[in-house]
DSSP file (Angstrom, degrees, kcal/mol; ACC not computed):
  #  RESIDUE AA STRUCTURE BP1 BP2  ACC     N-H-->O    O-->H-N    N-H-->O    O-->H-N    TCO  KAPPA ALPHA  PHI   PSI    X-CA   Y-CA   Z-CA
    1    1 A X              0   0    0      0, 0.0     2,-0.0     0, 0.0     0, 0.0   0.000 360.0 360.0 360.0 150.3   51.8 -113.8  -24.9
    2    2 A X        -     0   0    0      1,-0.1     0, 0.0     2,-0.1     0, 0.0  -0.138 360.0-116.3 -57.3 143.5   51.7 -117.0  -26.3
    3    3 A X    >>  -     0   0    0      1,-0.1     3,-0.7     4,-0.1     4,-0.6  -0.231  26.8 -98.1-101.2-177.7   50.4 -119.9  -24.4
    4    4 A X  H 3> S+     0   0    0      1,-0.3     4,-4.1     2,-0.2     5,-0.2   0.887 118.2  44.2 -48.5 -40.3   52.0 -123.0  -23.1
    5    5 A X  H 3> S+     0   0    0      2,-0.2     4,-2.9     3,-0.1    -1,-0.3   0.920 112.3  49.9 -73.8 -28.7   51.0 -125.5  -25.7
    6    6 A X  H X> S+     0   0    0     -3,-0.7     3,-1.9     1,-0.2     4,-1.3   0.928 119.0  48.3 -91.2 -77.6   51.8 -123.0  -28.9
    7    7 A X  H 3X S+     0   0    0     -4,-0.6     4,-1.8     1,-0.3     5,-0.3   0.704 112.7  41.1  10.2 -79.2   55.2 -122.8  -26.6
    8    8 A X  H 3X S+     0   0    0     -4,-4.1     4,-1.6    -5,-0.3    -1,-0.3   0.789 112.7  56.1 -66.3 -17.1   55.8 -126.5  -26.1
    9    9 A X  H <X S+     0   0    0     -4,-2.9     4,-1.3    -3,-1.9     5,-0.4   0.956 106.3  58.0 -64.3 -61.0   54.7 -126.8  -29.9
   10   10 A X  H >X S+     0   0    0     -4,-1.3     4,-1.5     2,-0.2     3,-1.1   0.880 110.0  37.4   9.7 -92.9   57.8 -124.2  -30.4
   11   11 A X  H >X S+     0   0    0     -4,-1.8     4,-2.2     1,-0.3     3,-0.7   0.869 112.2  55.5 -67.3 -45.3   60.5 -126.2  -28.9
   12   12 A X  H 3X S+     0   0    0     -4,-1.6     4,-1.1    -5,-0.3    -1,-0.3   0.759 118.0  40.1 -61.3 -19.9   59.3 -129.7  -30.3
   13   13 A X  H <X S+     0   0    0     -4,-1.3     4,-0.6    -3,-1.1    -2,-0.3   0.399 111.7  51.6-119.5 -25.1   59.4 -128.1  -33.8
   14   14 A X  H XX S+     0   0    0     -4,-1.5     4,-4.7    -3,-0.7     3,-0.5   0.862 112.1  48.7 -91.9 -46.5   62.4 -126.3  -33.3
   15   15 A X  H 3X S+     0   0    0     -4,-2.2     4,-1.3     2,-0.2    -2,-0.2   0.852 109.2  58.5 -17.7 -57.4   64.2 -129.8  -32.0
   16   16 A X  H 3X S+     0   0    0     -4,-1.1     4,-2.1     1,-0.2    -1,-0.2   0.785 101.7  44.0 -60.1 -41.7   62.9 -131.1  -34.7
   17   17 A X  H <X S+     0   0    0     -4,-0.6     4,-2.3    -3,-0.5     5,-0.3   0.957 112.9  55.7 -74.8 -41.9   64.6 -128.8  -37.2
   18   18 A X  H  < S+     0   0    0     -4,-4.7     4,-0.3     1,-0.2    -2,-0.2   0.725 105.0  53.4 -61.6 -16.8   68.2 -129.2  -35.0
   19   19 A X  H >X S+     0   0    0     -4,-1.3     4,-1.2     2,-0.2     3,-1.1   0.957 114.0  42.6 -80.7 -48.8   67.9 -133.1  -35.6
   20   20 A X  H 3X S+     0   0    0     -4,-2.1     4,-2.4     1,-0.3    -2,-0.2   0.838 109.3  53.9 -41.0 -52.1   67.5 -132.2  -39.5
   21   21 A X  H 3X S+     0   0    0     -4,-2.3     4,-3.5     2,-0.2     5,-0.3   0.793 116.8  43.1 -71.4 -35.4   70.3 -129.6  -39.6
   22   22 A X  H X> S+     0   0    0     -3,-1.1     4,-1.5    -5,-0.3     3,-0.5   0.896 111.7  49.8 -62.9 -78.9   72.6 -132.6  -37.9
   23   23 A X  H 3X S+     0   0    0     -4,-1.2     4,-1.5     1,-0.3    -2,-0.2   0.637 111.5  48.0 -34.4 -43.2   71.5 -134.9  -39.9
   24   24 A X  H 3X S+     0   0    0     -4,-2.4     4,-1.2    -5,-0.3     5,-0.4   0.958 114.9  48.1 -69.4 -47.1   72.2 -132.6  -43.2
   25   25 A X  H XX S+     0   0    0     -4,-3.5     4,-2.8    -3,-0.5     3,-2.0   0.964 101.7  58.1 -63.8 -20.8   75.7 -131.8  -41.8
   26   26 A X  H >X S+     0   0    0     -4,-1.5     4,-2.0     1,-0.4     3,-0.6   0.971 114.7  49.6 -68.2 -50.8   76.8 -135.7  -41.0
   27   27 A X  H 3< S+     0   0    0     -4,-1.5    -1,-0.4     1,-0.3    -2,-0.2   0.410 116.6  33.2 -99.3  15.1   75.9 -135.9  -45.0
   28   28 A X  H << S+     0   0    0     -3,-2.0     4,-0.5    -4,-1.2    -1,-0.3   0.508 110.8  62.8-119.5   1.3   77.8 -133.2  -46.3
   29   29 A X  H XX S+     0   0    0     -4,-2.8     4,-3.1    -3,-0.6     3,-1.5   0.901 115.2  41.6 -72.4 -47.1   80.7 -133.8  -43.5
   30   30 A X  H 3X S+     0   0    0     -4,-2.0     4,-0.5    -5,-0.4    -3,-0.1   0.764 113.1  51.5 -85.5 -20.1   80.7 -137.2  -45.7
   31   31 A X  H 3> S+     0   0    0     -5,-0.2     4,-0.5     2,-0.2    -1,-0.4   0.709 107.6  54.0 -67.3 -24.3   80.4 -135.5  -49.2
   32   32 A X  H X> S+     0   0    0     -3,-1.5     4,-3.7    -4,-0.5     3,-1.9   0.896 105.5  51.9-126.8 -58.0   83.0 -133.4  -48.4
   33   33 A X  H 3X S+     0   0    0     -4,-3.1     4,-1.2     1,-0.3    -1,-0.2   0.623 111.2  50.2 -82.7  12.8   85.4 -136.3  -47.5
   34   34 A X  H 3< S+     0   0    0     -4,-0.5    -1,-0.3    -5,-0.2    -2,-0.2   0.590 102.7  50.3   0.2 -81.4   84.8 -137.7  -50.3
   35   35 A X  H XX S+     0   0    0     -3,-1.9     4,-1.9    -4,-0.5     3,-1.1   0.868 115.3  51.8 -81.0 -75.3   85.3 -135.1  -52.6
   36   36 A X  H >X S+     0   0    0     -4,-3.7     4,-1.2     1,-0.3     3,-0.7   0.823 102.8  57.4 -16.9 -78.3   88.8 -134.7  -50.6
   37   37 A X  H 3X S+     0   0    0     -4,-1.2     4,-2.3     1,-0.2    -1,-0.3   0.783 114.0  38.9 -21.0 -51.4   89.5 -138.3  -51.0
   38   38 A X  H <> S+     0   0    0     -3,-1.1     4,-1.1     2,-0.2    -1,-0.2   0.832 112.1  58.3 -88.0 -27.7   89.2 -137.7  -55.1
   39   39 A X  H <X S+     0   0    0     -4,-1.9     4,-1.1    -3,-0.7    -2,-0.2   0.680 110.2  39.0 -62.0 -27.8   90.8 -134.6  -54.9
   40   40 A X  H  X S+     0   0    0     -4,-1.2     4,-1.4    -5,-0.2     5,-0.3   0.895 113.9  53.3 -89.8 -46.5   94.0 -136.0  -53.3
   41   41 A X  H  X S+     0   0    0     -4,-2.3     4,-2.7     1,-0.2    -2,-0.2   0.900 109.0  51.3 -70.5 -15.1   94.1 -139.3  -55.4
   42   42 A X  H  X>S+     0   0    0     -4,-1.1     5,-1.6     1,-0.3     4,-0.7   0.988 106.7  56.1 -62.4 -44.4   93.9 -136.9  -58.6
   43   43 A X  H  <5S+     0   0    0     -4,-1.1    -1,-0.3     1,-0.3    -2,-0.2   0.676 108.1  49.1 -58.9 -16.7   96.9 -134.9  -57.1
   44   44 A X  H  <5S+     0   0    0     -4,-1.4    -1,-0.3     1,-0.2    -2,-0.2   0.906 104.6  54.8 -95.8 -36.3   98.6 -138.0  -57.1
   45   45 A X  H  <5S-     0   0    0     -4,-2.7    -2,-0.3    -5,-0.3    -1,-0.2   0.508 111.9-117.3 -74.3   2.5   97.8 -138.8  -60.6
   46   46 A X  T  <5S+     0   0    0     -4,-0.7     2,-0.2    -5,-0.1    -3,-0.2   0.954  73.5 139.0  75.5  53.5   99.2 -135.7  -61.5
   47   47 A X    >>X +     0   0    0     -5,-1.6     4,-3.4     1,-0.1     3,-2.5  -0.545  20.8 168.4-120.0  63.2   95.4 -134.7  -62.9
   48   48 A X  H 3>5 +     0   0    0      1,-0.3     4,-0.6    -2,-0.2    -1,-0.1   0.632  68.1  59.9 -91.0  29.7   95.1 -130.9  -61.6
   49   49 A X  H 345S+     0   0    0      2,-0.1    -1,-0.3     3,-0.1     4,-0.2   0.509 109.0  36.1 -91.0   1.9   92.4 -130.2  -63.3
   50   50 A X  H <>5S+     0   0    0     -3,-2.5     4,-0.8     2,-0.2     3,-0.4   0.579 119.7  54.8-116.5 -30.8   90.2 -132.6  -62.0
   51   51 A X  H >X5S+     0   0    0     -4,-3.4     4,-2.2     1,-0.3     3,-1.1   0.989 113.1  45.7 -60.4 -42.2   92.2 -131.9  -58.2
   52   52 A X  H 3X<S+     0   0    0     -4,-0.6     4,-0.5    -5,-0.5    -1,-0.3   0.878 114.2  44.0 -80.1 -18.7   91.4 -128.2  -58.7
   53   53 A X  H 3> S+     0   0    0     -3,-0.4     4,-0.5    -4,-0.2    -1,-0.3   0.419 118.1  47.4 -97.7  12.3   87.8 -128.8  -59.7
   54   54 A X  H <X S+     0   0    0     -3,-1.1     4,-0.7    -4,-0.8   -15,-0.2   0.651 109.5  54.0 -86.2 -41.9   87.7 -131.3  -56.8
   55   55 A X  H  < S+     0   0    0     -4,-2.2     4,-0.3     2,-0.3    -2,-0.2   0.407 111.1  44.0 -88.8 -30.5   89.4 -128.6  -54.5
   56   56 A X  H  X S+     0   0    0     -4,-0.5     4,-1.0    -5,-0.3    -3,-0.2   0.880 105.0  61.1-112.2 -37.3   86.7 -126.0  -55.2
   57   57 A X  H  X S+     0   0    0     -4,-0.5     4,-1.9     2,-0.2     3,-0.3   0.835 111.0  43.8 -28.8 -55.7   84.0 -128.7  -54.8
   58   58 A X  H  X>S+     0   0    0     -4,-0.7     4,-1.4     2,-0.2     5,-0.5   0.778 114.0  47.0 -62.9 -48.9   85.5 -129.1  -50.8
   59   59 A X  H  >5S+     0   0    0     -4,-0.3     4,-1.5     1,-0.2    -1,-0.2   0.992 113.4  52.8 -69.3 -17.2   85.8 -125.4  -50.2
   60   60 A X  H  X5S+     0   0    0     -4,-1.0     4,-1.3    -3,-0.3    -2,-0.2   0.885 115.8  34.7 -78.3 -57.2   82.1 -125.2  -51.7
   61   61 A X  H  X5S+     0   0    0     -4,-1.9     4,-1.4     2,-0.2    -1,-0.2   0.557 111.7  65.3 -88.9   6.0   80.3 -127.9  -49.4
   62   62 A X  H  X5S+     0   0    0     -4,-1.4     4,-2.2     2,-0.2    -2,-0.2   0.885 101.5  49.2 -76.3 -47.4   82.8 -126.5  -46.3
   63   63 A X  H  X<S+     0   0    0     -4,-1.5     4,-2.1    -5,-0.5     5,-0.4   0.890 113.4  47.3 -61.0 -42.3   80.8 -122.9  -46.6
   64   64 A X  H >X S+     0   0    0     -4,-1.3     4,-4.3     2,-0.3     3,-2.1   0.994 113.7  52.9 -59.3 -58.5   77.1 -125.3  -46.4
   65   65 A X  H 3X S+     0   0    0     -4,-1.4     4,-3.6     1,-0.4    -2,-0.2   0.731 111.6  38.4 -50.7 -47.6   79.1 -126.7  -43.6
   66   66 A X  H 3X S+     0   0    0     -4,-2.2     4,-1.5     2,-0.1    -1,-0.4   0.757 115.5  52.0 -59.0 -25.5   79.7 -123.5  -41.9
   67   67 A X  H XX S+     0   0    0     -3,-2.1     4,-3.4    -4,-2.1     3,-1.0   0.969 107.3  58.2 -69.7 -59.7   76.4 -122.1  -42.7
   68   68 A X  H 3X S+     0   0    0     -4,-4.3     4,-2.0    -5,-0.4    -2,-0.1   0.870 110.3  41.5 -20.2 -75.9   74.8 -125.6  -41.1
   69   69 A X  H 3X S+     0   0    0     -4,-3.6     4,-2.1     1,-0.2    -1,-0.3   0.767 107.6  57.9 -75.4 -10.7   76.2 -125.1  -38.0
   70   70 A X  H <X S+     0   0    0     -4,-1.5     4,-2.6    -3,-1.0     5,-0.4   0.967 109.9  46.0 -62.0 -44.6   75.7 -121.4  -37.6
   71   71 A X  H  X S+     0   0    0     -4,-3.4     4,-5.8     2,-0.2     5,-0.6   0.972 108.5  62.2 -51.0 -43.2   72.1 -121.9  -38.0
   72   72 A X  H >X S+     0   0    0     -4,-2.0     4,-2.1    -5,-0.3     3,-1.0   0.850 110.4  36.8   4.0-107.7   72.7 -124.8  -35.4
   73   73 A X  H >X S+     0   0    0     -4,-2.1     3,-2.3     1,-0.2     4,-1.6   0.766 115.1  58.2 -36.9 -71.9   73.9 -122.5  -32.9
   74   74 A X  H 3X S+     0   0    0     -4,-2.6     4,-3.0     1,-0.3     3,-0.3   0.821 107.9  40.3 -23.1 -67.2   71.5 -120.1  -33.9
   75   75 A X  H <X S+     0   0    0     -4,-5.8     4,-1.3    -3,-1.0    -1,-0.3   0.789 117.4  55.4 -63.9 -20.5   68.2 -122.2  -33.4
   76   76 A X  H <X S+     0   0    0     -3,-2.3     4,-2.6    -4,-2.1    -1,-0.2   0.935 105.5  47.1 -82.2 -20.7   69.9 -123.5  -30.2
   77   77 A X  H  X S+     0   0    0     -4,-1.6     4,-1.4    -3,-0.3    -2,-0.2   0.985 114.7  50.8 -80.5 -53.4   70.5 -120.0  -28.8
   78   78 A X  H  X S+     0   0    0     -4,-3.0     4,-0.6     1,-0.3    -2,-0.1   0.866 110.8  48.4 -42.2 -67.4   66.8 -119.5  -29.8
   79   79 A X  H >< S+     0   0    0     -4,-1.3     3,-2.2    -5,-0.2    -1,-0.3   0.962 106.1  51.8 -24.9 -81.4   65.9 -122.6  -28.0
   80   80 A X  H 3< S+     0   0    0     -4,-2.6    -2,-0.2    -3,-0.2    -1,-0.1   0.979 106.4  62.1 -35.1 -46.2   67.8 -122.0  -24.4
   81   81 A X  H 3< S+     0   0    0     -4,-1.4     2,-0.2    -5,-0.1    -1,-0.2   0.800  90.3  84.7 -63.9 -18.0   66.0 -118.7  -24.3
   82   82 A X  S << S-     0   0    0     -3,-2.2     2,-0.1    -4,-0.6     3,-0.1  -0.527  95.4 -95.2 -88.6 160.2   62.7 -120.2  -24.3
   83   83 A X        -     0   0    0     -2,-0.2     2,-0.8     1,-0.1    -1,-0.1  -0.253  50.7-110.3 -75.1 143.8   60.8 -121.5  -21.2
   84   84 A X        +     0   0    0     -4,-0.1     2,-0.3    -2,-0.1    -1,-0.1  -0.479  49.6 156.7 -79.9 135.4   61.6 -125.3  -20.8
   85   85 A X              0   0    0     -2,-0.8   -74,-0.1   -78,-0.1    -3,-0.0  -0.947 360.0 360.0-156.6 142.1   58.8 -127.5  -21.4
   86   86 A X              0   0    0     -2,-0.3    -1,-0.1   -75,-0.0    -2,-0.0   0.327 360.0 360.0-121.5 360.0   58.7 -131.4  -22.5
């Protein structure tokens, strides 16, 4: 079995990856509204070709967004499972 330090090495390195994976959604949560934001004012200009390529841009970085946080949860359930050490 692995030993304590390649263990506490683990968890600092997996932490490490869950602050990243925040840090990536917080910038596509803010791409996204954004994108939204240009998508609505196009719909107002009565532009729907630039709303619908605006509209498919949002549903595009929404799937990253879900993916993000499943790995999230993934690496966190990974995480819990492991023995705690700081």
């Amino acid at each position: 079995p692995p030993s304590t330090p390649e263990i506490s090495h683990a968890v600092r390195h997996m932490r490490t990856q869950l602050s990243r994976l925040e840090k990536f959604k917080n910038r596509l949560q803010l791409r996204d509204k954004e994108i939204f934001d240009k998508c609505v004012s196009a719909q107002i200009a009565r532009d729907s070709t630039s709303a619908s390529m605006y509209a498919n841009q949002c549903a595009e970085i929404r799937k990253l967004i879900r993916l993000v946080s499943n790995m999230q949860r993934t690496v966190e359930q990974f995480a819990l499972r492991q023995p705690s050490t700081s």
